[in-house]
DRENMI-16449 format. One record per residue (C-alpha): x, y, z; residue number from 1; residue in three letters. Coordinates in steps of 0.25 Angstrom, whole numbers, plus 5000, padded with zeros to 4 digits. Layout:
% residues N
+------+------+------+-----+-----+
:    u :    v :    w :   k :   r :
+------+------+------+-----+-----+
:    X :    Y :    Z : NUM : ALA :
...
+------+------+------+-----+-----+
//
This chain:
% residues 406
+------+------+------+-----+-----+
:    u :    v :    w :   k :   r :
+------+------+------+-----+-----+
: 5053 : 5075 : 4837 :   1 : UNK :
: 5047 : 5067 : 4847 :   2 : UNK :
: 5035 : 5061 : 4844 :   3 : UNK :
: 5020 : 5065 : 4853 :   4 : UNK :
: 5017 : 5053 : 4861 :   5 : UNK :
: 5006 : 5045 : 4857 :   6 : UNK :
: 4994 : 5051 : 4864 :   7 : UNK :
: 4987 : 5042 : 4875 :   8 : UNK :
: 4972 : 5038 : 4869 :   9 : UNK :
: 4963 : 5041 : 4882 :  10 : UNK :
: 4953 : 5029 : 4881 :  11 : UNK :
: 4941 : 5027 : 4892 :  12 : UNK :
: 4946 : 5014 : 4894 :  13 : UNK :
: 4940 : 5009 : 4909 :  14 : UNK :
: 4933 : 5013 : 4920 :  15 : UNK :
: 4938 : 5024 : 4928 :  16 : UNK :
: 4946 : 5028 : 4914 :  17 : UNK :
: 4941 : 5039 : 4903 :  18 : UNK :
: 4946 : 5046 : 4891 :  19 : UNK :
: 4948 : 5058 : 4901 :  20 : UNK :
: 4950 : 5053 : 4916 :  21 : UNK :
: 4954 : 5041 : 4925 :  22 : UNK :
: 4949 : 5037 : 4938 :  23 : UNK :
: 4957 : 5035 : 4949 :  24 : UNK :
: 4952 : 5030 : 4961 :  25 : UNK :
: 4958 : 5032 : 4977 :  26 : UNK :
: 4956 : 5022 : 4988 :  27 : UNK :
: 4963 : 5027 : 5000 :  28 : UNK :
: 4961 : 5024 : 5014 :  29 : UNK :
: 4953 : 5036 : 5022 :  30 : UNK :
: 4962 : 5041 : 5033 :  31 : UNK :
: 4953 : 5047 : 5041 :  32 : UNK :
: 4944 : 5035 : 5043 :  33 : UNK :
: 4957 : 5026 : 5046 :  34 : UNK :
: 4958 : 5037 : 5059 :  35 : UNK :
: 4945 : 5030 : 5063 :  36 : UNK :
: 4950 : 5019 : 5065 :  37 : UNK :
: 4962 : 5023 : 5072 :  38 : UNK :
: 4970 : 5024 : 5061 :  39 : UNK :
: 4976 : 5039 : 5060 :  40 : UNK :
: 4984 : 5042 : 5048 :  41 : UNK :
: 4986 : 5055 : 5042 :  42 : UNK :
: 4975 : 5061 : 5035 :  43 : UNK :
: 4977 : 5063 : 5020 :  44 : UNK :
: 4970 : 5072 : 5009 :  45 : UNK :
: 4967 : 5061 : 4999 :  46 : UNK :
: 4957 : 5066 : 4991 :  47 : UNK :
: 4965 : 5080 : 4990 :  48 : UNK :
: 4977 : 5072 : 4986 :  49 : UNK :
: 4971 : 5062 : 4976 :  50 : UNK :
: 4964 : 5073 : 4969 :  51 : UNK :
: 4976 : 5082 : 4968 :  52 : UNK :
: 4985 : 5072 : 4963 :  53 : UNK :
: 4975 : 5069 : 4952 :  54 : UNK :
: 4972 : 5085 : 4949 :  55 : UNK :
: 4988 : 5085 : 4947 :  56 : UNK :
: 4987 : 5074 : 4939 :  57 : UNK :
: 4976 : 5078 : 4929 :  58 : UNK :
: 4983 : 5093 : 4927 :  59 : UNK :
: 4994 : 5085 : 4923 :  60 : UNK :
: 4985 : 5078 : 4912 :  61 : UNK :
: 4981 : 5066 : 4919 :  62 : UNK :
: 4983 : 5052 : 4915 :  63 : UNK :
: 4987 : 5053 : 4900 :  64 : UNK :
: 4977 : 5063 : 4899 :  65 : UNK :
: 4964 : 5059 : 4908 :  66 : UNK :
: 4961 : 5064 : 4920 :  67 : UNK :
: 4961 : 5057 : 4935 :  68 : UNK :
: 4951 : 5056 : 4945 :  69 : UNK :
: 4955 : 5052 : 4957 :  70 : UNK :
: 4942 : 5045 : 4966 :  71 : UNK :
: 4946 : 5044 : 4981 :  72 : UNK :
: 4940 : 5035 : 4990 :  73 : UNK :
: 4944 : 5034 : 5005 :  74 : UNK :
: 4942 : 5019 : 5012 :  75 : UNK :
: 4946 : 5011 : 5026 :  76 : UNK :
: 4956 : 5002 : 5024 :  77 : UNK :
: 4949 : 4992 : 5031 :  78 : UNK :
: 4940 : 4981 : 5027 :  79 : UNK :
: 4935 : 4979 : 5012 :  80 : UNK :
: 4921 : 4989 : 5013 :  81 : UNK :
: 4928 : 5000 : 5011 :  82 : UNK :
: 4937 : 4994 : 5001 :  83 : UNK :
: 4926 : 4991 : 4993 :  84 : UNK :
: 4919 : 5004 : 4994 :  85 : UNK :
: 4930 : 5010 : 4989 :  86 : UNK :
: 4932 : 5002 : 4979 :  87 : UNK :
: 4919 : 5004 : 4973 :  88 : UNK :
: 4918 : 5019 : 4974 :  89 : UNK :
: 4930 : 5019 : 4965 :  90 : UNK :
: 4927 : 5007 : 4956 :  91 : UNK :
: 4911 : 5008 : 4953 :  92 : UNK :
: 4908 : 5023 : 4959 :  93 : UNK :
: 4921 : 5030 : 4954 :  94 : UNK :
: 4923 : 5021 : 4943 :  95 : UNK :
: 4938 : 5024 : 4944 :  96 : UNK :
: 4950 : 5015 : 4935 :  97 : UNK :
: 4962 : 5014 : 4947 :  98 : UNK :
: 4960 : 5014 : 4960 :  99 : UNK :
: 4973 : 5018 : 4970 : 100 : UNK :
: 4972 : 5016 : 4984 : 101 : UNK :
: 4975 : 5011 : 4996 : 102 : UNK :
: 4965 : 4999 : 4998 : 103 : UNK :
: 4970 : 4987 : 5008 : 104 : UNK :
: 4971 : 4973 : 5005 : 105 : UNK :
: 4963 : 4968 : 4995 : 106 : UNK :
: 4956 : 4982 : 4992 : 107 : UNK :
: 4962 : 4984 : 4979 : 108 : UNK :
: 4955 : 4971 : 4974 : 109 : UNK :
: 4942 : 4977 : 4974 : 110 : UNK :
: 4948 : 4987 : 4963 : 111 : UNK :
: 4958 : 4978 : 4954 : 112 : UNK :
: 4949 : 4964 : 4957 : 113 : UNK :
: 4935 : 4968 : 4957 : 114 : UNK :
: 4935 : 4980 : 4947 : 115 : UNK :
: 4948 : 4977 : 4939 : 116 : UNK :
: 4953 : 4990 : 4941 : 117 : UNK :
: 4968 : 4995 : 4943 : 118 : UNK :
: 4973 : 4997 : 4959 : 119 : UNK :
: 4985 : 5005 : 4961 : 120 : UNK :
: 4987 : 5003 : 4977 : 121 : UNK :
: 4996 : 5009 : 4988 : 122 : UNK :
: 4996 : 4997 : 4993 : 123 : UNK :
: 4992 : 4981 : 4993 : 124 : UNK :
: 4997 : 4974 : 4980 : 125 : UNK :
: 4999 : 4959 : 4982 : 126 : UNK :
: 4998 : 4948 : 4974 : 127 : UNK :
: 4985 : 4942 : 4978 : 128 : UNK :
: 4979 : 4957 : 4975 : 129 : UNK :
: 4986 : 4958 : 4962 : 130 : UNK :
: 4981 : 4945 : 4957 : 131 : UNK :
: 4967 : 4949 : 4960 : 132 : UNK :
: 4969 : 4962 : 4954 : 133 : UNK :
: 4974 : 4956 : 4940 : 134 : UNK :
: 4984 : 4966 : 4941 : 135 : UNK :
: 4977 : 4977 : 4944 : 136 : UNK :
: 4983 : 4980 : 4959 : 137 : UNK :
: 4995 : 4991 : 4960 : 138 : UNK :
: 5000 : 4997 : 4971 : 139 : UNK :
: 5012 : 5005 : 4976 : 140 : UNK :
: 5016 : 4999 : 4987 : 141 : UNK :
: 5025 : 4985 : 4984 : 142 : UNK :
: 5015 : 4973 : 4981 : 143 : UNK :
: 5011 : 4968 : 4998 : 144 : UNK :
: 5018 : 4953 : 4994 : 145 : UNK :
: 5032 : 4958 : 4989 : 146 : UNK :
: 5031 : 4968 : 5002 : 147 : UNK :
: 5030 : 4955 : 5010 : 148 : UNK :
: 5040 : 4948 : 5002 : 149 : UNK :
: 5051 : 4959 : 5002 : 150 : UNK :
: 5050 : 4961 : 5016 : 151 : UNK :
: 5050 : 4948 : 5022 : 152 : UNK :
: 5063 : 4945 : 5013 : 153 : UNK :
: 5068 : 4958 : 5019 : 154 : UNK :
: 5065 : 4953 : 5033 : 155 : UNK :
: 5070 : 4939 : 5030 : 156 : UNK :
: 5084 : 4945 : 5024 : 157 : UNK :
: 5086 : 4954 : 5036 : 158 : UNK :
: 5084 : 4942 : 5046 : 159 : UNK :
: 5072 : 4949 : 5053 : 160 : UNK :
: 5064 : 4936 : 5053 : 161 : UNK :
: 5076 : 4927 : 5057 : 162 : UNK :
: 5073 : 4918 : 5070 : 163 : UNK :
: 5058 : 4922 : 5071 : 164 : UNK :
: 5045 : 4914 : 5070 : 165 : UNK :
: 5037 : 4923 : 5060 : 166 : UNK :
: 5023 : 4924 : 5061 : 167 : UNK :
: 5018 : 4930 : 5047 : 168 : UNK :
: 5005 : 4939 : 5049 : 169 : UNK :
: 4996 : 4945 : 5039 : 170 : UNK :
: 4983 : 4951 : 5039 : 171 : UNK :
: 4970 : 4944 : 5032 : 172 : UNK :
: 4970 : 4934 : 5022 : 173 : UNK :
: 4975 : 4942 : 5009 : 174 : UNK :
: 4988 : 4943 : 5016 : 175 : UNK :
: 4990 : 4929 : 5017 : 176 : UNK :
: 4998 : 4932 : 5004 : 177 : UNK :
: 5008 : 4940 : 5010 : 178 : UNK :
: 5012 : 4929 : 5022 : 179 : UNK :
: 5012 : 4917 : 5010 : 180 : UNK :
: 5023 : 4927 : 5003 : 181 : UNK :
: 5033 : 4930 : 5014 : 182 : UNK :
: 5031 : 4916 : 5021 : 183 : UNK :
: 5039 : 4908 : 5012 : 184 : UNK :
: 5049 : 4919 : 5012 : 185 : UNK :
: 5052 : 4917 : 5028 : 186 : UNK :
: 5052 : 4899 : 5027 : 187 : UNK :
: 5062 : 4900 : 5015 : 188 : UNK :
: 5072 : 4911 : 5023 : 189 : UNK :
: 5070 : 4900 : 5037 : 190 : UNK :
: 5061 : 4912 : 5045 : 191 : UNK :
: 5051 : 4903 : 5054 : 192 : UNK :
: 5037 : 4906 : 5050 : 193 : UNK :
: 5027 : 4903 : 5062 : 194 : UNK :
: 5014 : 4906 : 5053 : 195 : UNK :
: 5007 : 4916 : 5044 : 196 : UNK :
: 4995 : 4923 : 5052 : 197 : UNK :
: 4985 : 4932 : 5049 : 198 : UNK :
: 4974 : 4938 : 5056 : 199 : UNK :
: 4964 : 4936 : 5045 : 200 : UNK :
: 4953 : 4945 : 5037 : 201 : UNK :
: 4952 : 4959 : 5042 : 202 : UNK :
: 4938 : 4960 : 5052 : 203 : UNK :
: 4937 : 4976 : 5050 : 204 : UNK :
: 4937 : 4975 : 5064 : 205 : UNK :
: 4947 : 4982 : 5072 : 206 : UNK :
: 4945 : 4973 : 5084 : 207 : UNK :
: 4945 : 4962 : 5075 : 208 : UNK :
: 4955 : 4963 : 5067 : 209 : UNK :
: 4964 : 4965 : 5079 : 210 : UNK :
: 4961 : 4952 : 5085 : 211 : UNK :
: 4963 : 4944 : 5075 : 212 : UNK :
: 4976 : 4949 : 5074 : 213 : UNK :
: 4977 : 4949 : 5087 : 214 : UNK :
: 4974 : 4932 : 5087 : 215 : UNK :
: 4986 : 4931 : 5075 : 216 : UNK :
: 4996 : 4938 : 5085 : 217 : UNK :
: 4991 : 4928 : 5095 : 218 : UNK :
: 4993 : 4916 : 5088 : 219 : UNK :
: 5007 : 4922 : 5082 : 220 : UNK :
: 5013 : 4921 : 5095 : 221 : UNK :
: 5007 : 4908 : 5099 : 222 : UNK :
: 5012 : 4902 : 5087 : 223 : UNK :
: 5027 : 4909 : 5091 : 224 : UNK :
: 5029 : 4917 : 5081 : 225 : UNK :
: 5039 : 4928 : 5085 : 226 : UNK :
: 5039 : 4937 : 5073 : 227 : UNK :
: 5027 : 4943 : 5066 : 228 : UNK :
: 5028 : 4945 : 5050 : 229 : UNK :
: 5016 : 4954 : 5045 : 230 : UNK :
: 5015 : 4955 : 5031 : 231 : UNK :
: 5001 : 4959 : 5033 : 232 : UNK :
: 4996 : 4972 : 5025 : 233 : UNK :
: 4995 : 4978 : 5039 : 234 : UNK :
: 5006 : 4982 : 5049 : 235 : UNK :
: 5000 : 4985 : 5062 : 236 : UNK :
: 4989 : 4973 : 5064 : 237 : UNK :
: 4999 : 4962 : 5069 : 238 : UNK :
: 5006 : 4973 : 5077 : 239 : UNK :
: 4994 : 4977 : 5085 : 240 : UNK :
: 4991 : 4963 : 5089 : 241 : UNK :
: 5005 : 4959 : 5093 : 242 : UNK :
: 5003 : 4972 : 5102 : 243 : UNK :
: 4989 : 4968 : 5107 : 244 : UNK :
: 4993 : 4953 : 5111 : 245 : UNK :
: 5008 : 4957 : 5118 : 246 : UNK :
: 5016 : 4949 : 5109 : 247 : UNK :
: 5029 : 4955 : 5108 : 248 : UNK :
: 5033 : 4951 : 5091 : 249 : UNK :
: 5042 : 4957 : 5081 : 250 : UNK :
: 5033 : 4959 : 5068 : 251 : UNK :
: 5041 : 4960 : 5053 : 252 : UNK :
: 5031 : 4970 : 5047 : 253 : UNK :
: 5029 : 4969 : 5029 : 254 : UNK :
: 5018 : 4980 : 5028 : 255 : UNK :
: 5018 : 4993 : 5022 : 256 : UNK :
: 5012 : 4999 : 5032 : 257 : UNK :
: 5024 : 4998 : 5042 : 258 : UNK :
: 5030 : 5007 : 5031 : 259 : UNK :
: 5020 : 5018 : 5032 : 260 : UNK :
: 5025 : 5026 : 5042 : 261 : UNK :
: 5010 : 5026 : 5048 : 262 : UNK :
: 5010 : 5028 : 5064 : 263 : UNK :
: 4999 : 5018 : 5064 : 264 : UNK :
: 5005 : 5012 : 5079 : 265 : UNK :
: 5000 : 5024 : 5085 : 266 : UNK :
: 4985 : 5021 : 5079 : 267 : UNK :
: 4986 : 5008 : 5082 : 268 : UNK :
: 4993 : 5008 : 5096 : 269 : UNK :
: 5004 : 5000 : 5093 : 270 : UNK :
: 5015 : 5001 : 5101 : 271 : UNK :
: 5030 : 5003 : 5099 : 272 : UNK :
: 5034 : 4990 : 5107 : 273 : UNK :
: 5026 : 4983 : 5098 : 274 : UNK :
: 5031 : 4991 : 5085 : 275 : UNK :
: 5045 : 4989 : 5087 : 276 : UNK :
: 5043 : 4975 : 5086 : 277 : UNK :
: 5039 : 4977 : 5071 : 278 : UNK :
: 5047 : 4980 : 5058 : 279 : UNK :
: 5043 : 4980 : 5044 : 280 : UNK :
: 5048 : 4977 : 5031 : 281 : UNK :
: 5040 : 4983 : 5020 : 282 : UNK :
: 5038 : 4993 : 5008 : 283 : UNK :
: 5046 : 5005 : 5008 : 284 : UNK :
: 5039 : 5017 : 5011 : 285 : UNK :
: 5048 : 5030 : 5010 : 286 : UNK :
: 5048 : 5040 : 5020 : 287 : UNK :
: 5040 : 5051 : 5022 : 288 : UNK :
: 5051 : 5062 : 5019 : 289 : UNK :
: 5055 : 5051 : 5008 : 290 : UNK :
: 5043 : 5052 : 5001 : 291 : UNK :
: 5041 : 5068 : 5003 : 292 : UNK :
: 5055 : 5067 : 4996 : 293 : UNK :
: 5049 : 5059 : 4982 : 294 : UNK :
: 5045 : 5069 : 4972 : 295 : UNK :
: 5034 : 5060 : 4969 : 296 : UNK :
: 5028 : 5062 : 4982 : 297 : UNK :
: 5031 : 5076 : 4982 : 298 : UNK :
: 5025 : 5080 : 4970 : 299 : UNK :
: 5011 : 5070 : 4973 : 300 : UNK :
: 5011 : 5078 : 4985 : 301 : UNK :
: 5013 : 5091 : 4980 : 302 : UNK :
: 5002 : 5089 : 4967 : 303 : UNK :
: 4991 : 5088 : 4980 : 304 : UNK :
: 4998 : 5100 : 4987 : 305 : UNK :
: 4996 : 5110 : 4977 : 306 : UNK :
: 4980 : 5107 : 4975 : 307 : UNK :
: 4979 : 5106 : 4990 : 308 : UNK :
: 4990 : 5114 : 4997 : 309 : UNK :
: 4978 : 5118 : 5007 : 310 : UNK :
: 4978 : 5104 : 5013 : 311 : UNK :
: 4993 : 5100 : 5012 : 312 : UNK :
: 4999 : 5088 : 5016 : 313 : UNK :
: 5005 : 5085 : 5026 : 314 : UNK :
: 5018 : 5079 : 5023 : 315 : UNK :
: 5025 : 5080 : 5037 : 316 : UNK :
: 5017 : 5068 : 5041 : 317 : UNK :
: 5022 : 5056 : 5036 : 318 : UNK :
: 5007 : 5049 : 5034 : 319 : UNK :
: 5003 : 5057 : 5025 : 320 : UNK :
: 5016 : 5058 : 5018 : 321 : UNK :
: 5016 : 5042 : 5016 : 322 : UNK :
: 5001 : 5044 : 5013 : 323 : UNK :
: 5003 : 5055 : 5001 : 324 : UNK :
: 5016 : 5048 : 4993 : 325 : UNK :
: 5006 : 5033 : 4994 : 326 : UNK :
: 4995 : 5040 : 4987 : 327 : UNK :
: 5003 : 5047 : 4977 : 328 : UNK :
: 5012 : 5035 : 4972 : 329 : UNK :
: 4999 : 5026 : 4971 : 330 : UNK :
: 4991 : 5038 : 4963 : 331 : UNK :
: 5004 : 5040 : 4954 : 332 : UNK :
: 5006 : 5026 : 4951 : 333 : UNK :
: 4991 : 5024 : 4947 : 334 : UNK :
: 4993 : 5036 : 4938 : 335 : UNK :
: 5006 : 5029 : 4933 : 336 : UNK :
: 5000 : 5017 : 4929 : 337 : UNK :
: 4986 : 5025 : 4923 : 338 : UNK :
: 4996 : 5034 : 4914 : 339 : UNK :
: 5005 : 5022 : 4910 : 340 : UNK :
: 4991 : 5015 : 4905 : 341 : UNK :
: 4988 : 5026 : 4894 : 342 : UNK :
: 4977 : 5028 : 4889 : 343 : UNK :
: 4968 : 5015 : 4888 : 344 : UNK :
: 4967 : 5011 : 4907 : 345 : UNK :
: 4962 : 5000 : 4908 : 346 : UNK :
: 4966 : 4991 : 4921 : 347 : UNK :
: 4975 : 4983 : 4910 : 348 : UNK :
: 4982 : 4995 : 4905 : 349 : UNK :
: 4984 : 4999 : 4920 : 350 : UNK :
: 4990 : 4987 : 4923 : 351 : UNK :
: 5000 : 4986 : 4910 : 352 : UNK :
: 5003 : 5000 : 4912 : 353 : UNK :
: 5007 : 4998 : 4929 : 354 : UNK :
: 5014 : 4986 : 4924 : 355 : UNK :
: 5024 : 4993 : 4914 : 356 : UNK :
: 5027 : 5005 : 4923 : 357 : UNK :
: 5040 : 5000 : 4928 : 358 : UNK :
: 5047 : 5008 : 4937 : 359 : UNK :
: 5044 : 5022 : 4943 : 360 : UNK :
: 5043 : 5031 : 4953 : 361 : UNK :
: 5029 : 5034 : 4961 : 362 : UNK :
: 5028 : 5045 : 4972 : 363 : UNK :
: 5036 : 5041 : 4983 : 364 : UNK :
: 5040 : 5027 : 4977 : 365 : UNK :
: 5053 : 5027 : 4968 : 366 : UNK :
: 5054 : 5017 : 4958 : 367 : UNK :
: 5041 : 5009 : 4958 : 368 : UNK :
: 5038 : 4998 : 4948 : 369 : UNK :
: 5026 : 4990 : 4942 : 370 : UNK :
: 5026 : 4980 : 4934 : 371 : UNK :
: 5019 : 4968 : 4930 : 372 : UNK :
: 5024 : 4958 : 4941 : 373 : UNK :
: 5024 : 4972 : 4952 : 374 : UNK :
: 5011 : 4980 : 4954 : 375 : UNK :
: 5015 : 4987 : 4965 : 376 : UNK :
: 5025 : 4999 : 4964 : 377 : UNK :
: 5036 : 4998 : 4978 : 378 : UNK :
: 5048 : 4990 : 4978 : 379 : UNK :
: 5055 : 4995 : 4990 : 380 : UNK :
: 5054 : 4988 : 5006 : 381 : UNK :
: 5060 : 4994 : 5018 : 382 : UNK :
: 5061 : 4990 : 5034 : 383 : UNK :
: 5054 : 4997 : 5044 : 384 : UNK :
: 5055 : 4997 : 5059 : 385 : UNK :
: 5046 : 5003 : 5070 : 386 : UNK :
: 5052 : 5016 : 5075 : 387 : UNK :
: 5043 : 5020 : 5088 : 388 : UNK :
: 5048 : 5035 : 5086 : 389 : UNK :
: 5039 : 5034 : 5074 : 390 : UNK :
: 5029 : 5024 : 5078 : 391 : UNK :
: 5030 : 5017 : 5065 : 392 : UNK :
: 5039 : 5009 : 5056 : 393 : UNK :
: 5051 : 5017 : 5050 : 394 : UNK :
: 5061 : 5013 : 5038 : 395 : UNK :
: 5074 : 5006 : 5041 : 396 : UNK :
: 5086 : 5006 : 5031 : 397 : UNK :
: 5083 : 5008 : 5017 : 398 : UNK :
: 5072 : 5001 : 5007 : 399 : UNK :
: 5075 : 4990 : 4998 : 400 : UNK :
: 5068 : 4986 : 4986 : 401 : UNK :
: 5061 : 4974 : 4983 : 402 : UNK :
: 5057 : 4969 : 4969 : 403 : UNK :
: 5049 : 4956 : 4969 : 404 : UNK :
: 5054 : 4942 : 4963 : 405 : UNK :
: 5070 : 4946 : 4966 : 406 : UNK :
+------+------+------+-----+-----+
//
């Protein structure tokens, strides 16, 4: 006979961990404060869809045995108060042991750096962050560098950048990394590289913010440069600029969010002369009907069905589609990593445990990977272009797949 497995010893073994439960904490960006400030997305059930998923979980027995408790807090992605609000309601108020989230720039530090706890992202892995974080950053998303890397190499084989003078833009300083990656790439293929631009630290001031880059797009075209490469975390800043001062530029686009699907041109009043100067090279990000097609997806989304099936989802809009398959994959790979660390979670165990995973499937992304050298799950990059039927970017051709250091 097969012999019993080797019962797993439940030991109360950090903060946020007990003989008996785990606490999980949620930082994700409040939609209906975003419309505010002119930013309208879809509204989502977060804490209706968090808690289900966690119910499901603990009928199914939990992690080895304890129990979840899922802690939501809602922030703006703008400026580092909120950041750090959040950050210490989870931390010191809710003493939770993971964070997941969807902090921006250098959020996650104030998790992984100052409290030395685990991260698991949907986004933002780099590696400046992961060095801070002594290994403690994950993220489904692919790390922001290789991103940067795969896609210039991409645009570079497909002669996109041939005969221009590039102007390389990012955002504030902590992106300065992402122009010093790619920038060698482009001098050693004999792409004329004008200069690297930024327009410095976010001001949290709208008005500001937008003259500042407003002043970069000016002293682009001065300086002759007749091609804009962003590899800023943001797509849209550089573009509402270009369209405020007149100029007429192509801009190669690296950002994920030019895979998102969002209709954010609309928001932000860009128009479509201006967008269809603009392509992007990014991550993969499956459709919508793709991702309703992942049983993965389908069965995350029908776990907070059948608890809420008075407030359904809306899944004939693509937002909230998108939306729904990002939070299920990051909560499914924290509870991968927190079941692969056994009994005995500690942020070492949790690291050791996300490093030895290998290869596997996550709701609506097939055959991620960690590893120690890769803490960030996605492999696959597509192109997009700007289809004005749509009013946003749109896959062309198929995906390809990039693994870092071949």
């Amino acid at each position: 006979p097969t012999p019993a497995p080797t019962p797993v010893v439940l030991t109360a073994s950090y903060q946020g961990v007990t003989e008996t439960e785990i606490a999980i904490g949620a930082a994700v960006i409040d939609l209906e404060q975003l419309a505010s400030f002119g930013i309208d997305l879809s509204p989502f059930p977060f804490e209706g869809f968090y808690q289900a998923l966690a119910d499901d979980l603990n009928q199914r027995g939990g992690i080895n045995g304890r129990n979840v408790v899922v802690h939501l807090s809602l922030f703006l992605p703008f400026g580092e108060a909120d950041n750090e609000r959040v950050c210490t309601e989870l931390m010191e108020d809710k003493k939770v042991f993971v964070v997941t989230g969807q902090f921006l720039e250098d959020g996650p530090l104030c998790i992984t750096e100052l409290h030395g706890h685990p991260y698991v992202g949907h986004f933002g892995e780099n590696t400046e962050r992961q060095a801070r974080s002594n290994g403690l950053f994950f993220a489904t998303e692919m790390n922001q560098n290789h991103i940067r890397v795969a896609a210039v190499t991409e645009m570079i084989r497909a002669g996109d950048l041939d005969g221009f003078n590039v102007g390389i833009f990012h955002g504030p300083p902590t992106e300065k990394e992402y122009a010093d990656t790619v920038e060698p790439l482009l001098t050693d293929a004999g792409i004329s590289v004008t200069g690297v631009y930024t327009s410095g630290p976010f001001l949290n001031d709208t008005l500001a913010d937008q003259q500042a880059g407003d002043n970069v797009a000016r002293r682009m075209e001065a300086d002759g440069v007749d091609l804009i490469l962003n590899v800023a975390t943001g797509a849209y800043g550089i573009i509402g600029s270009v369209q405020r001062i007149g100029w007429e530029v192509p801009i190669a686009q690296t950002s994920g969010q030019a895979s998102d699907r969002l209709t954010l041109a609309d928001d932000l009043s860009l128009s479509d002369e201006v967008l269809a100067r603009t392509f992007a090279v990014t991550i993969h990000n499956p459709s919508p009907e793709e991702l309703l097609a992942d049983p993965g997806v389908q069965q995350c989304i029908a776990v907070y069905e059948e608890l809420h099936g008075d407030e359904p989802l809306d899944l004939t809009d693509d937002e909230v589609v998108g939306t729904a398959a990002g939070h299920c994959a990051a909560f499914a790979l924290t509870v991968k990593i927190l079941e692969a660390a056994g009994g005995n979670i500690t942020p070492e165990t949790f690291v050791a445990a996300a490093e030895g995973l290998g290869t596997f499937d996550l709701p609506g992304l097939m055959g991620a990977s960690l590893s120690p050298d890769k803490h960030s799950v996605g492999t696959l990059m597509r192109r997009y272009e700007y289809s004005p039927e749509a009013r946003t970017w749109l896959p062309v051709g198929d995906p390809f797949q990039y693994v870092h250091g071949e």
